[in-house]
mmCIF file of the N, C-alpha and C atoms, coordinates in Angstrom:
data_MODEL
# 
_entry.id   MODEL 
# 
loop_
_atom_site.group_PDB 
_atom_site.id 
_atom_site.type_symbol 
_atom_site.label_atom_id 
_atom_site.label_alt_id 
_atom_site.label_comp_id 
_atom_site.label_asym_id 
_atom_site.label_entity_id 
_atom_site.label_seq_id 
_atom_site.pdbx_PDB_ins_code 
_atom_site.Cartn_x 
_atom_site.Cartn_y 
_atom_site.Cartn_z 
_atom_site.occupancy 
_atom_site.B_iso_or_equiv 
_atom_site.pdbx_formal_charge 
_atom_site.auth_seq_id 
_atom_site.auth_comp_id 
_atom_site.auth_asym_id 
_atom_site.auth_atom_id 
_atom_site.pdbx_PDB_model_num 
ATOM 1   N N  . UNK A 1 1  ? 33.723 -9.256  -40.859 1.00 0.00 ? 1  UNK A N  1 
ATOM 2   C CA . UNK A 1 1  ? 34.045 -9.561  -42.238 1.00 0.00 ? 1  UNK A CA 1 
ATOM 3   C C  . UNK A 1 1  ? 34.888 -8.449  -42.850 1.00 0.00 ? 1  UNK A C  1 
ATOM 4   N N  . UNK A 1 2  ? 34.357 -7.596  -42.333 1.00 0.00 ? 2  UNK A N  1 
ATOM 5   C CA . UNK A 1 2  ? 35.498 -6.641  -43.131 1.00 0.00 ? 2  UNK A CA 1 
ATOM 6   C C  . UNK A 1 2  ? 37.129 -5.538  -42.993 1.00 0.00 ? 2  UNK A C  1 
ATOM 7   N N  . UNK A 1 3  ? 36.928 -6.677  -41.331 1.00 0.00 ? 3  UNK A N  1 
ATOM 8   C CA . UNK A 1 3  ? 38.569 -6.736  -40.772 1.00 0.00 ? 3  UNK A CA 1 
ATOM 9   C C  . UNK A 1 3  ? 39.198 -7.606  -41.439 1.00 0.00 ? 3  UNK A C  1 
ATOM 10  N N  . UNK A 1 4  ? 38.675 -9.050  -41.928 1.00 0.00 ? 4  UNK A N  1 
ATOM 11  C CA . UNK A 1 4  ? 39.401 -9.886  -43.058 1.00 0.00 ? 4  UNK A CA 1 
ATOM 12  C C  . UNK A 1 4  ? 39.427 -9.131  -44.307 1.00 0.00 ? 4  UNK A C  1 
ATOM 13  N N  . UNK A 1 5  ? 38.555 -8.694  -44.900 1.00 0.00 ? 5  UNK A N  1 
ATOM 14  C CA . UNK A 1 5  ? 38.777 -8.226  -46.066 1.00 0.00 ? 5  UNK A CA 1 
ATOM 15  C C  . UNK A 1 5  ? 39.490 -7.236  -46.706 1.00 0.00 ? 5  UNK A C  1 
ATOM 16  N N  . UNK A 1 6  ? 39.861 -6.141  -45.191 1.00 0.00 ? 6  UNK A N  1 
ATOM 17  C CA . UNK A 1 6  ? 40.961 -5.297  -45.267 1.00 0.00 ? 6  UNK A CA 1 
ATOM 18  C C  . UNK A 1 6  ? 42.231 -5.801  -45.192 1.00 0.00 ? 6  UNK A C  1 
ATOM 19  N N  . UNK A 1 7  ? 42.884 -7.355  -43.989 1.00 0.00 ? 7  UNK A N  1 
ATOM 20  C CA . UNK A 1 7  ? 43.711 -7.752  -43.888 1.00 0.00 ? 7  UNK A CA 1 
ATOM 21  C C  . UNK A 1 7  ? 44.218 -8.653  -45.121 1.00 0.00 ? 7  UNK A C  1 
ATOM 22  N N  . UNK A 1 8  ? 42.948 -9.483  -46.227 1.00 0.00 ? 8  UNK A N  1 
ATOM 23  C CA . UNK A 1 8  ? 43.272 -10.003 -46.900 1.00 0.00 ? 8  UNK A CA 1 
ATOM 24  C C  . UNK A 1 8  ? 43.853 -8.673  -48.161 1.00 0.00 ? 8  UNK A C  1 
ATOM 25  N N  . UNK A 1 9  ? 43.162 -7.195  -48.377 1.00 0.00 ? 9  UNK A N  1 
ATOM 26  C CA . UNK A 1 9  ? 43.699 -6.345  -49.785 1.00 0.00 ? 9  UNK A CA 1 
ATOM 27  C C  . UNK A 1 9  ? 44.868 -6.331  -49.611 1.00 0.00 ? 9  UNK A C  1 
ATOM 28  N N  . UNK A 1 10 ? 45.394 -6.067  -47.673 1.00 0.00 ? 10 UNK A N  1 
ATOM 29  C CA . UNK A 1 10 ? 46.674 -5.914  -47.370 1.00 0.00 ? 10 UNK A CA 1 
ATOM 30  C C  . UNK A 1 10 ? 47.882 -6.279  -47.823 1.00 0.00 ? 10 UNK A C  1 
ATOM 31  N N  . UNK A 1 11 ? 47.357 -7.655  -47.988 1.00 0.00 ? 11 UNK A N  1 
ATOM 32  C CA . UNK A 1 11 ? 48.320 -9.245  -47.846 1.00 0.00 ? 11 UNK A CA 1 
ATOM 33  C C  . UNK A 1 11 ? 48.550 -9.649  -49.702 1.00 0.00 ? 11 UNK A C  1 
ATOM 34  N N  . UNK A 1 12 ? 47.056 -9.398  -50.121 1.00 0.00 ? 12 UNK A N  1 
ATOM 35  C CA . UNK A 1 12 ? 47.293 -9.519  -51.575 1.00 0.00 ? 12 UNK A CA 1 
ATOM 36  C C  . UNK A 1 12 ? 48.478 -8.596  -52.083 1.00 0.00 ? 12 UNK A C  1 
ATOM 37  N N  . UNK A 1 13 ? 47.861 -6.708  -51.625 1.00 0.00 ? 13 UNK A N  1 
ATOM 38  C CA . UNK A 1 13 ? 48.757 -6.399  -52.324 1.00 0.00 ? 13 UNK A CA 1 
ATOM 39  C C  . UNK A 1 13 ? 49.939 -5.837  -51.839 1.00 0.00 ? 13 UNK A C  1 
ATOM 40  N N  . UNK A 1 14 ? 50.642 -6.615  -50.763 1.00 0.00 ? 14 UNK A N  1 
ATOM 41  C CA . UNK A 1 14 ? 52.152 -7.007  -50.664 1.00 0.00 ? 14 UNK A CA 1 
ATOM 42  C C  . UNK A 1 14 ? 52.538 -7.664  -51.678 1.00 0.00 ? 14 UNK A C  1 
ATOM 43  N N  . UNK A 1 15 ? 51.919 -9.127  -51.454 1.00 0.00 ? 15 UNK A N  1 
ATOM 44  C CA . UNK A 1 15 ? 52.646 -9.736  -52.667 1.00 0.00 ? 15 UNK A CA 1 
ATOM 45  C C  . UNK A 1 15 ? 52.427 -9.546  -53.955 1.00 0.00 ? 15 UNK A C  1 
ATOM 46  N N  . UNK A 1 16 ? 51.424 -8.588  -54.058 1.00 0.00 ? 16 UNK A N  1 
ATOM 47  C CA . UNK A 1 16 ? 51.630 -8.211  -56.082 1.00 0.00 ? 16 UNK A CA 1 
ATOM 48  C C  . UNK A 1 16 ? 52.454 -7.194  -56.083 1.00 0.00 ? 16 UNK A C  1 
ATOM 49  N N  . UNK A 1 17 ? 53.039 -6.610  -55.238 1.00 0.00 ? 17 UNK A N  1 
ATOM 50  C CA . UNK A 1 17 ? 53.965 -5.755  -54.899 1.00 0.00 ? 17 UNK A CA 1 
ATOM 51  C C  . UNK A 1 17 ? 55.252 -6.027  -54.693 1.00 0.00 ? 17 UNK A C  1 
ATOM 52  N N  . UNK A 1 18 ? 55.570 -7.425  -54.446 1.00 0.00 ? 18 UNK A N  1 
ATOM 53  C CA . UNK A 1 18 ? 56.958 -8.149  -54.162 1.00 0.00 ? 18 UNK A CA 1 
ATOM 54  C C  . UNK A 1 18 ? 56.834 -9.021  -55.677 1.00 0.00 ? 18 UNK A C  1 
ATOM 55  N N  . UNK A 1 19 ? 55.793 -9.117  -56.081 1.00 0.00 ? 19 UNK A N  1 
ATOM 56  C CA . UNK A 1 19 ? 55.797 -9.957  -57.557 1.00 0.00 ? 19 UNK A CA 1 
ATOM 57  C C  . UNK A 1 19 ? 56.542 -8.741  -58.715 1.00 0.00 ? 19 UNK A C  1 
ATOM 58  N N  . UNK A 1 20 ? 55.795 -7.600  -58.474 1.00 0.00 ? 20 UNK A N  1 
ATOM 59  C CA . UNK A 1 20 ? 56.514 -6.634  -59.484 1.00 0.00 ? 20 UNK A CA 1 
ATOM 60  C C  . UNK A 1 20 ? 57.649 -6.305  -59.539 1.00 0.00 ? 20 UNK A C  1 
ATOM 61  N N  . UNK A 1 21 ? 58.213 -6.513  -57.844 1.00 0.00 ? 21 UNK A N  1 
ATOM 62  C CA . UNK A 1 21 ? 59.861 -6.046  -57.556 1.00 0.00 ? 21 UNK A CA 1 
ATOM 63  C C  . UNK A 1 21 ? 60.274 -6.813  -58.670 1.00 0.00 ? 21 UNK A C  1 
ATOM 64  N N  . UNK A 1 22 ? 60.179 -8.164  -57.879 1.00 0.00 ? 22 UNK A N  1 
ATOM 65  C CA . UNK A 1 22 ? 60.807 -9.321  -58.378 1.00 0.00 ? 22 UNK A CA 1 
ATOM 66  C C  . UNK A 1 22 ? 61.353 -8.896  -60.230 1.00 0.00 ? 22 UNK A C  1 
ATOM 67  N N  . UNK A 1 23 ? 59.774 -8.860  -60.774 1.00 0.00 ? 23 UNK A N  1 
ATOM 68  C CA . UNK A 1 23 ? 60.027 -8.665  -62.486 1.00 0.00 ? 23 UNK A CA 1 
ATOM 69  C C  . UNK A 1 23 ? 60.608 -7.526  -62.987 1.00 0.00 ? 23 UNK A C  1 
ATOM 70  N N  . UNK A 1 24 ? 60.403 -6.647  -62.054 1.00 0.00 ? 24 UNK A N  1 
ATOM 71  C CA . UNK A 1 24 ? 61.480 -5.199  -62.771 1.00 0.00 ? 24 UNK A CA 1 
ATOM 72  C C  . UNK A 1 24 ? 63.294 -5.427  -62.624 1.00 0.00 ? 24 UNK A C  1 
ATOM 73  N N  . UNK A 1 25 ? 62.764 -5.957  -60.808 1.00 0.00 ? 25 UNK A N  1 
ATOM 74  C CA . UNK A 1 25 ? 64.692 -6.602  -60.905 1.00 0.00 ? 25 UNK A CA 1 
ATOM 75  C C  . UNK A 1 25 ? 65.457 -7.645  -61.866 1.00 0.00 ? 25 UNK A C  1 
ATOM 76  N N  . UNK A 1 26 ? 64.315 -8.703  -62.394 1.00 0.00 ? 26 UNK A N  1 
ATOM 77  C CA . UNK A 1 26 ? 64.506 -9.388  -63.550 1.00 0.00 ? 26 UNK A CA 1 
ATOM 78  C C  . UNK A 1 26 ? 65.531 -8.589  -65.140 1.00 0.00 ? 26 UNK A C  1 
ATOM 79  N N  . UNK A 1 27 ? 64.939 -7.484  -65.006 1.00 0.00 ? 27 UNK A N  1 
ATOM 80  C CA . UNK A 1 27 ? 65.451 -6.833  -66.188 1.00 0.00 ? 27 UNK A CA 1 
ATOM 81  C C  . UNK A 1 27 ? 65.278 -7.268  -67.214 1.00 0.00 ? 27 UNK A C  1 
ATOM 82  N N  . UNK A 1 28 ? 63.946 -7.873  -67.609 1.00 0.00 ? 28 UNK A N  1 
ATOM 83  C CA . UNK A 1 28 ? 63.566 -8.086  -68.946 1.00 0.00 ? 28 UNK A CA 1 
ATOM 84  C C  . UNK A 1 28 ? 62.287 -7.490  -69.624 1.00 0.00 ? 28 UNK A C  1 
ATOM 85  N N  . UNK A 1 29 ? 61.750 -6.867  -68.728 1.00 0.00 ? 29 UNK A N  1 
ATOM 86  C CA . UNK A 1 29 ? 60.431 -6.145  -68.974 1.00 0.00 ? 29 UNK A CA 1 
ATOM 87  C C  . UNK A 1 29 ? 61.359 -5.081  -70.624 1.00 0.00 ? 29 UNK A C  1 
ATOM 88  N N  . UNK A 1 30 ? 60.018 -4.414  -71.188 1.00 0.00 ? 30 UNK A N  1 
ATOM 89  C CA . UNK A 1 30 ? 60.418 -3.486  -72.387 1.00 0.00 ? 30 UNK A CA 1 
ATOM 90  C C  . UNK A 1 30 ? 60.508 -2.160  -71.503 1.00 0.00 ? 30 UNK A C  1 
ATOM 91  N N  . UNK A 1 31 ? 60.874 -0.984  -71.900 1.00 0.00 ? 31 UNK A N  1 
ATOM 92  C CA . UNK A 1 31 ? 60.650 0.270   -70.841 1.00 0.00 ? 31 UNK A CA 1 
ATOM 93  C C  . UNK A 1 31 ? 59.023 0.419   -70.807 1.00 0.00 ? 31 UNK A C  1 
ATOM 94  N N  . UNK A 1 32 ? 58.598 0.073   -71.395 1.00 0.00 ? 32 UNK A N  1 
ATOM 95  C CA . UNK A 1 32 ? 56.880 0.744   -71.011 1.00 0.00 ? 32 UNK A CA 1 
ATOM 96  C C  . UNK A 1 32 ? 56.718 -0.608  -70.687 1.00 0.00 ? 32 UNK A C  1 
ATOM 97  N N  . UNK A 1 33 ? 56.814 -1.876  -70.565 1.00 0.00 ? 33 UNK A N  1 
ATOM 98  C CA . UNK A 1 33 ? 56.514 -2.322  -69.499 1.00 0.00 ? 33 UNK A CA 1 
ATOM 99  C C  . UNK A 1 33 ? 56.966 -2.089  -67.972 1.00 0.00 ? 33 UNK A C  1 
ATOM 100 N N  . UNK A 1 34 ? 58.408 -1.732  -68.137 1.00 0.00 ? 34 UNK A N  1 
ATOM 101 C CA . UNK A 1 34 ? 58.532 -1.285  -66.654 1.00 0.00 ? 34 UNK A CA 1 
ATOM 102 C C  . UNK A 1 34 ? 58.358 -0.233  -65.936 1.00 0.00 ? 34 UNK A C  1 
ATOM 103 N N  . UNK A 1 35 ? 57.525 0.753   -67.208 1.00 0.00 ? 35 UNK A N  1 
ATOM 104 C CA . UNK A 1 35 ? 56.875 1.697   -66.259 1.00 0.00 ? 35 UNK A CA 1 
ATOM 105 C C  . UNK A 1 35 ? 55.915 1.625   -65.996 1.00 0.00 ? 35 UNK A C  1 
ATOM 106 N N  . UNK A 1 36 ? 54.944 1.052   -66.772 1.00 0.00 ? 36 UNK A N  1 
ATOM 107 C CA . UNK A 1 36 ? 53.701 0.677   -66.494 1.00 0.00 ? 36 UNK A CA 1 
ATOM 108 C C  . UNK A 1 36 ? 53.413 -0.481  -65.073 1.00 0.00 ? 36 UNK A C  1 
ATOM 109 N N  . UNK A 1 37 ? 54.460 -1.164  -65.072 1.00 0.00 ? 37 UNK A N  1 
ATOM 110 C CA . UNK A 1 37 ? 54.747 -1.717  -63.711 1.00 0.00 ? 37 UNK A CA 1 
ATOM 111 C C  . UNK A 1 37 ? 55.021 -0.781  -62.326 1.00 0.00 ? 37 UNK A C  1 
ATOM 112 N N  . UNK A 1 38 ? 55.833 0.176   -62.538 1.00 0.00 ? 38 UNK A N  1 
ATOM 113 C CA . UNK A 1 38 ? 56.448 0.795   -61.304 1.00 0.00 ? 38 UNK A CA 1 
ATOM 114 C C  . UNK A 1 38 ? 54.904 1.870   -61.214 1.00 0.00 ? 38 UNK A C  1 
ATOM 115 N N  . UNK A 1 39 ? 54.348 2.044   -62.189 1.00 0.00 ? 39 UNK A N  1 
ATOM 116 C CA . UNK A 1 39 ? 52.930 2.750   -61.532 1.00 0.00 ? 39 UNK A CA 1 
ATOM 117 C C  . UNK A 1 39 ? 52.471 1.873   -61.231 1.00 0.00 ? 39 UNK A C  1 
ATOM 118 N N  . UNK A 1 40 ? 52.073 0.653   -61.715 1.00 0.00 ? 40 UNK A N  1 
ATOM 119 C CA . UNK A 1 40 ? 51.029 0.013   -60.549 1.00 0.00 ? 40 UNK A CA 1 
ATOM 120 C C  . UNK A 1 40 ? 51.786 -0.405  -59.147 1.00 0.00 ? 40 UNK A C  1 
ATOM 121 N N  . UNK A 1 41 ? 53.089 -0.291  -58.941 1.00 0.00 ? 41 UNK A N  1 
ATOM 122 C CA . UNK A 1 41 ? 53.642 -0.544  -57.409 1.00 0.00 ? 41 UNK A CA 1 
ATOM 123 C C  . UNK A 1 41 ? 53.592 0.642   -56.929 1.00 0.00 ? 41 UNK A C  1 
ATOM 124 N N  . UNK A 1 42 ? 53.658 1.912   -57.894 1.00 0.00 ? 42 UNK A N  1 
ATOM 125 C CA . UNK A 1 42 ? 53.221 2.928   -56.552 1.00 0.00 ? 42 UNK A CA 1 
ATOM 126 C C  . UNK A 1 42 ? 51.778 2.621   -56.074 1.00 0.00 ? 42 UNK A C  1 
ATOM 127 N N  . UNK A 1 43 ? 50.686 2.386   -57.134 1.00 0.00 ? 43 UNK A N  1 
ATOM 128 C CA . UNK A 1 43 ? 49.283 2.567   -56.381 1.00 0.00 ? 43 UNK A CA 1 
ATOM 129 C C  . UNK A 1 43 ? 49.721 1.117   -55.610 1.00 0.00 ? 43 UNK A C  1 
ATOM 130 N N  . UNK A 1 44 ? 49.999 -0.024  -55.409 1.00 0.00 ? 44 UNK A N  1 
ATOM 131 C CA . UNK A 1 44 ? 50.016 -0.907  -54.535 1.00 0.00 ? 44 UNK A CA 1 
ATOM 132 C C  . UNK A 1 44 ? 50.610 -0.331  -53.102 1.00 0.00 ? 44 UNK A C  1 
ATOM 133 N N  . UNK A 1 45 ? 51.628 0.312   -53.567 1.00 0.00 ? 45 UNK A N  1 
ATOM 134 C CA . UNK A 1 45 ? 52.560 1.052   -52.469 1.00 0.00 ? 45 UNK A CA 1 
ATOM 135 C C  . UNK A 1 45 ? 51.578 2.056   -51.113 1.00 0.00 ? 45 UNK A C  1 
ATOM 136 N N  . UNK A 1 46 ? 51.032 2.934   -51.876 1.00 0.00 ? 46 UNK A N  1 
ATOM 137 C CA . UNK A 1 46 ? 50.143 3.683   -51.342 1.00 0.00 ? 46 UNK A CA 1 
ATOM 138 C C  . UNK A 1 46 ? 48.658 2.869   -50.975 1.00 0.00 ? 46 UNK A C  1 
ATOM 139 N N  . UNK A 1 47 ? 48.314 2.078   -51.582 1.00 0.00 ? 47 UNK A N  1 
ATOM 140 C CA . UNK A 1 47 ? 47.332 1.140   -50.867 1.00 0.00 ? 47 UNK A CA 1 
ATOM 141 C C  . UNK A 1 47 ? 47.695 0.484   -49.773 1.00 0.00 ? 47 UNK A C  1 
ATOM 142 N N  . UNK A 1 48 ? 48.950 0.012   -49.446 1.00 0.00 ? 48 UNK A N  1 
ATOM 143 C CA . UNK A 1 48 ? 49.821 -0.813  -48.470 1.00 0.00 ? 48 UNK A CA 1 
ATOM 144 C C  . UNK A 1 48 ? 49.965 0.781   -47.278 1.00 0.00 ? 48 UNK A C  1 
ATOM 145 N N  . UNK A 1 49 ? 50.025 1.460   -47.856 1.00 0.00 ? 49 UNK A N  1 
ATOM 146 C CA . UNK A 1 49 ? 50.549 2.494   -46.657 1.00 0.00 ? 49 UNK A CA 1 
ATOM 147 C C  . UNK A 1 49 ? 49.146 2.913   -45.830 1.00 0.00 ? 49 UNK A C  1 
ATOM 148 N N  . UNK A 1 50 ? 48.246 3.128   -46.698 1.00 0.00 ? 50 UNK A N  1 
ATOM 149 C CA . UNK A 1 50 ? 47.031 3.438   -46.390 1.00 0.00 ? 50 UNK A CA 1 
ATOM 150 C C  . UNK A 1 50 ? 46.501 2.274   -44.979 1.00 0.00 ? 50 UNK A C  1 
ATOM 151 N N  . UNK A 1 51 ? 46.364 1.330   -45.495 1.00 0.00 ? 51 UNK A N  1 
ATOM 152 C CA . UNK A 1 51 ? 45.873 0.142   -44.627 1.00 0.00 ? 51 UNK A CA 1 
ATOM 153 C C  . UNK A 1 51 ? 46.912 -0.023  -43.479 1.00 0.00 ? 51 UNK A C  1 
ATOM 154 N N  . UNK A 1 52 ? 48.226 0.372   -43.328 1.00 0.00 ? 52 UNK A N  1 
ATOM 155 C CA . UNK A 1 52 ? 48.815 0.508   -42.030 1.00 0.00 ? 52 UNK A CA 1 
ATOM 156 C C  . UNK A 1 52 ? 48.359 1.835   -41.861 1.00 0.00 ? 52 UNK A C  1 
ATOM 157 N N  . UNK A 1 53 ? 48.171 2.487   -42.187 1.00 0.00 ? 53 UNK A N  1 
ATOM 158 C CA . UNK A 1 53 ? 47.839 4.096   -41.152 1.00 0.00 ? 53 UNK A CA 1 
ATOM 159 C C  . UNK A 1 53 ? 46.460 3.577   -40.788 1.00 0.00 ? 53 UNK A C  1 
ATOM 160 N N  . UNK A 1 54 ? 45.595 3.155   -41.534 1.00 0.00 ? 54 UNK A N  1 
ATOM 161 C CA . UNK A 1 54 ? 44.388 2.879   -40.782 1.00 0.00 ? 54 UNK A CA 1 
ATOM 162 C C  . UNK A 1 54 ? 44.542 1.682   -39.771 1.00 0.00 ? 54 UNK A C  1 
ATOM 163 N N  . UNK A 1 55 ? 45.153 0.734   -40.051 1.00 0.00 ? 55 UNK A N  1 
ATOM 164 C CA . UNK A 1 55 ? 45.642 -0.174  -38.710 1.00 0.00 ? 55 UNK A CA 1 
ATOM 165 C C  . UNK A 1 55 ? 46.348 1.076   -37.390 1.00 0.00 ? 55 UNK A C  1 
ATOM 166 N N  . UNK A 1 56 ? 47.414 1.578   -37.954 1.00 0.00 ? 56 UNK A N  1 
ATOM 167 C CA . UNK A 1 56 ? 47.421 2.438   -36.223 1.00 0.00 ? 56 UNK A CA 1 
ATOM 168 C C  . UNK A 1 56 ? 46.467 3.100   -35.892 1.00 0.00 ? 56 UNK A C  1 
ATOM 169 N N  . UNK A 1 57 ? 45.797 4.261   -36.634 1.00 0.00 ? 57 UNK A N  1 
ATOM 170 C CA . UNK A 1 57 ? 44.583 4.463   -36.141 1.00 0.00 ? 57 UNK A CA 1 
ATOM 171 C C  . UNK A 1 57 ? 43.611 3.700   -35.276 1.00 0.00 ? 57 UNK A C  1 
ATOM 172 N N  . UNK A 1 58 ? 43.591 2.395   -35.426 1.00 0.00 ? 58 UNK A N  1 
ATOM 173 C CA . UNK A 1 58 ? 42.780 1.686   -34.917 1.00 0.00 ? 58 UNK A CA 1 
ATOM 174 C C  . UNK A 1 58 ? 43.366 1.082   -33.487 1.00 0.00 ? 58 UNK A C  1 
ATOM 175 N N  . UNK A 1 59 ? 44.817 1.085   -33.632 1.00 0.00 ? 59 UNK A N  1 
ATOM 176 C CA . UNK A 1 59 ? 45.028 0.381   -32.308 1.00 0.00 ? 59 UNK A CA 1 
ATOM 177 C C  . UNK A 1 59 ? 45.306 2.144   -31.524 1.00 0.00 ? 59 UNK A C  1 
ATOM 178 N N  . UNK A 1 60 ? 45.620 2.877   -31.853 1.00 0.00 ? 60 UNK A N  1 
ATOM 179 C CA . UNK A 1 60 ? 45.461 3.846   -30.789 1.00 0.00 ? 60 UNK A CA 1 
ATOM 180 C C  . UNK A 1 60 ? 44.286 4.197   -30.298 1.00 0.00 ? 60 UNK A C  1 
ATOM 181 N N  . UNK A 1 61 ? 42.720 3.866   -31.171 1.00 0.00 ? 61 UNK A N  1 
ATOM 182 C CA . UNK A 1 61 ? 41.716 4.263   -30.544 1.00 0.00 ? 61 UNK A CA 1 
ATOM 183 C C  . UNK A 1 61 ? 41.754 3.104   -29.616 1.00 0.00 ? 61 UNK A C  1 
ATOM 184 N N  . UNK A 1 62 ? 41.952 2.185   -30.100 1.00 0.00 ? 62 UNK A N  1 
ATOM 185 C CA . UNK A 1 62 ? 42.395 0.801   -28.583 1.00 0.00 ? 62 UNK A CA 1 
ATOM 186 C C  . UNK A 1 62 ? 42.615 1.222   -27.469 1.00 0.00 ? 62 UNK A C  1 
ATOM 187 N N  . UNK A 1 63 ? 43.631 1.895   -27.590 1.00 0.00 ? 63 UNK A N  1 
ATOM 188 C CA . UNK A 1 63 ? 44.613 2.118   -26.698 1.00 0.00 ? 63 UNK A CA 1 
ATOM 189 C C  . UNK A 1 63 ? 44.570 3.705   -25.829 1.00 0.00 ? 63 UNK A C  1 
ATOM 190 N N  . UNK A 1 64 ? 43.216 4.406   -26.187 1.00 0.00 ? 64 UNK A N  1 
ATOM 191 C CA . UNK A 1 64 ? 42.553 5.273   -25.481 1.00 0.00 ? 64 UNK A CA 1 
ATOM 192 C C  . UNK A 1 64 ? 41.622 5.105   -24.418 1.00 0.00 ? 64 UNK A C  1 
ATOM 193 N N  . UNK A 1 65 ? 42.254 5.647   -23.566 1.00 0.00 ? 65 UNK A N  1 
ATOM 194 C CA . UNK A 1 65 ? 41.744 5.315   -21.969 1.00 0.00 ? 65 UNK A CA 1 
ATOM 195 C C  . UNK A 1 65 ? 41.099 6.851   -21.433 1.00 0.00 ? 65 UNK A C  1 
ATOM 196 N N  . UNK A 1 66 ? 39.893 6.982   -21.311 1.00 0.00 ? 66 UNK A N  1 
ATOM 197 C CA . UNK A 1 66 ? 39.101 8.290   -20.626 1.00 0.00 ? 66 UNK A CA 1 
ATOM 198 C C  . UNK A 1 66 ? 40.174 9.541   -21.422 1.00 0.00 ? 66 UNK A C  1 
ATOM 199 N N  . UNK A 1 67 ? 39.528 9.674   -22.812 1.00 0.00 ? 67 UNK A N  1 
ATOM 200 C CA . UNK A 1 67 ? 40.524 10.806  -23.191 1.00 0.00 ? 67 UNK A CA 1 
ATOM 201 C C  . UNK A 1 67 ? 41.375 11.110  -23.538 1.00 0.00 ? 67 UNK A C  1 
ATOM 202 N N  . UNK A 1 68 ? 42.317 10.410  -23.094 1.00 0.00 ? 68 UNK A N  1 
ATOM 203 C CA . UNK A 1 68 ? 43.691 10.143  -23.255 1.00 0.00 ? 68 UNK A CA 1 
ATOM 204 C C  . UNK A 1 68 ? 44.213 9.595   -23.364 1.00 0.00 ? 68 UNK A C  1 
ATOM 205 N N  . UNK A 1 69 ? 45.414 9.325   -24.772 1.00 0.00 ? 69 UNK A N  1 
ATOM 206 C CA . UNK A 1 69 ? 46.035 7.878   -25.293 1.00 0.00 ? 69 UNK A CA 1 
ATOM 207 C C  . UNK A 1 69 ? 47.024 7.962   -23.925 1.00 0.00 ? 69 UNK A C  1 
ATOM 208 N N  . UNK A 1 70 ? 46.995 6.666   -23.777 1.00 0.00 ? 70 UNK A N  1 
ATOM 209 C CA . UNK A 1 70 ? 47.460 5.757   -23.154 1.00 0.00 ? 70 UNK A CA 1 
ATOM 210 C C  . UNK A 1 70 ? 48.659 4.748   -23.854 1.00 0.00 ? 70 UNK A C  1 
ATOM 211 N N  . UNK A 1 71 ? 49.680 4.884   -23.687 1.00 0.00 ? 71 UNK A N  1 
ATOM 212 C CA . UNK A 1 71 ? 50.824 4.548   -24.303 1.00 0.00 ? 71 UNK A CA 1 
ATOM 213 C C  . UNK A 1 71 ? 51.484 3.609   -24.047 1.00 0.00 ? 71 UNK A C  1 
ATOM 214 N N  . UNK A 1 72 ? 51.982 2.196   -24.505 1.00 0.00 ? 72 UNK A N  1 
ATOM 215 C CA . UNK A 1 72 ? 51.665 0.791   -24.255 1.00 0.00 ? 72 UNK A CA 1 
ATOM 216 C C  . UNK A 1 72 ? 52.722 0.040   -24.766 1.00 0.00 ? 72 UNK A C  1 
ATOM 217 N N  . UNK A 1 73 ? 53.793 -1.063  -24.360 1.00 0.00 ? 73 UNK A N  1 
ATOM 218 C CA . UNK A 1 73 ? 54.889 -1.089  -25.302 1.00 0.00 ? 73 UNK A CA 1 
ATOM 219 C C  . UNK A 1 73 ? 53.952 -2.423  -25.949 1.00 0.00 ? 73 UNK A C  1 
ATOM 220 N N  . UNK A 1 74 ? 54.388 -2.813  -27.588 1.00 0.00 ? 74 UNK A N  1 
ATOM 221 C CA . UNK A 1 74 ? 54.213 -3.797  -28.057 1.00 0.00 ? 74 UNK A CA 1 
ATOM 222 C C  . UNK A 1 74 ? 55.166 -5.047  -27.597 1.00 0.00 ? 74 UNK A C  1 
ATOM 223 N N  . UNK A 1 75 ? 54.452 -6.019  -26.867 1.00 0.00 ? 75 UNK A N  1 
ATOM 224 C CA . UNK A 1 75 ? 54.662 -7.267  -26.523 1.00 0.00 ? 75 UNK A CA 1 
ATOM 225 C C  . UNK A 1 75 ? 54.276 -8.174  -27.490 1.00 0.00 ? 75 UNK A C  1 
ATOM 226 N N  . UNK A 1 76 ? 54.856 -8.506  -28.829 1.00 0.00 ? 76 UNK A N  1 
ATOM 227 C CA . UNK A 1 76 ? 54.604 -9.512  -29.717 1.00 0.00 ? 76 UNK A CA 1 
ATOM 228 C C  . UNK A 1 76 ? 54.829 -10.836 -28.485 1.00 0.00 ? 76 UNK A C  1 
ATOM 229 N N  . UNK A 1 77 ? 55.512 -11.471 -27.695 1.00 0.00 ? 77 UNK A N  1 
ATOM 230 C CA . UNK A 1 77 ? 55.417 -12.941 -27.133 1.00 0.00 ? 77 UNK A CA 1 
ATOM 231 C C  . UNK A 1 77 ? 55.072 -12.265 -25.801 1.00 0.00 ? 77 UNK A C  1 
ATOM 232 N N  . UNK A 1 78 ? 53.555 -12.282 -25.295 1.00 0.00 ? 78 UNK A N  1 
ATOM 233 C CA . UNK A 1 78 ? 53.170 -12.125 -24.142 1.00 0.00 ? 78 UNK A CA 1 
ATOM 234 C C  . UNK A 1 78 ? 53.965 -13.341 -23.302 1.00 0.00 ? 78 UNK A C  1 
ATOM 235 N N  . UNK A 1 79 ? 54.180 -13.117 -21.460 1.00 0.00 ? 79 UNK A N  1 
ATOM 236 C CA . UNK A 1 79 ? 54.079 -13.994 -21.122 1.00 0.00 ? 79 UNK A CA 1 
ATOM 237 C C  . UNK A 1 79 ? 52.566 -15.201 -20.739 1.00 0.00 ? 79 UNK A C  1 
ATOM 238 N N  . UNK A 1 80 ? 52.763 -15.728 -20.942 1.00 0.00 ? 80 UNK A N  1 
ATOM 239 C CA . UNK A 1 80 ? 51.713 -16.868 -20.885 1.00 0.00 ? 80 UNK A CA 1 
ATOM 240 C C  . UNK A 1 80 ? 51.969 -17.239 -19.261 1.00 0.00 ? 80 UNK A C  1 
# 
């Protein structure tokens, strides 16, 4: 449950993060709305960065073999 629940904060806050682009690139926000926006995309920003460093973390402990990482190319289309 709480490999979904990390993948779902992930996923949310991309897109409240591509929602804010979106409205600052709009150019209609007031200035304190668009700063008050670009701080909450940094903390989205840094929440998003966080949850990929802890995703590699996790696939390199994967990917530790007796001690020693073990170094592996990513095959997104295995052969079947």
């Amino acid at each position: 449950m709480a490999r979904k629940k990390v993948a779902l904060d992930f996923e949310q806050s991309l897109t409240d993060l591509q929602s804010l682009v979106e409205r600052l690139e709009n150019g209609e926000l007031s200035l304190e709305e668009s700063l008050s926006a670009f701080e909450q995309g940094i903390r989205l920003t840094r929440d998003c960065q966080a949850a990929l460093a802890q995703a590699e973390q996790k696939v390199q402990i994967l990917l530790e073999r007796d001690g020693e990482l073990e170094e592996a190319p990513f095959d997104a289309e295995p052969n079947a």
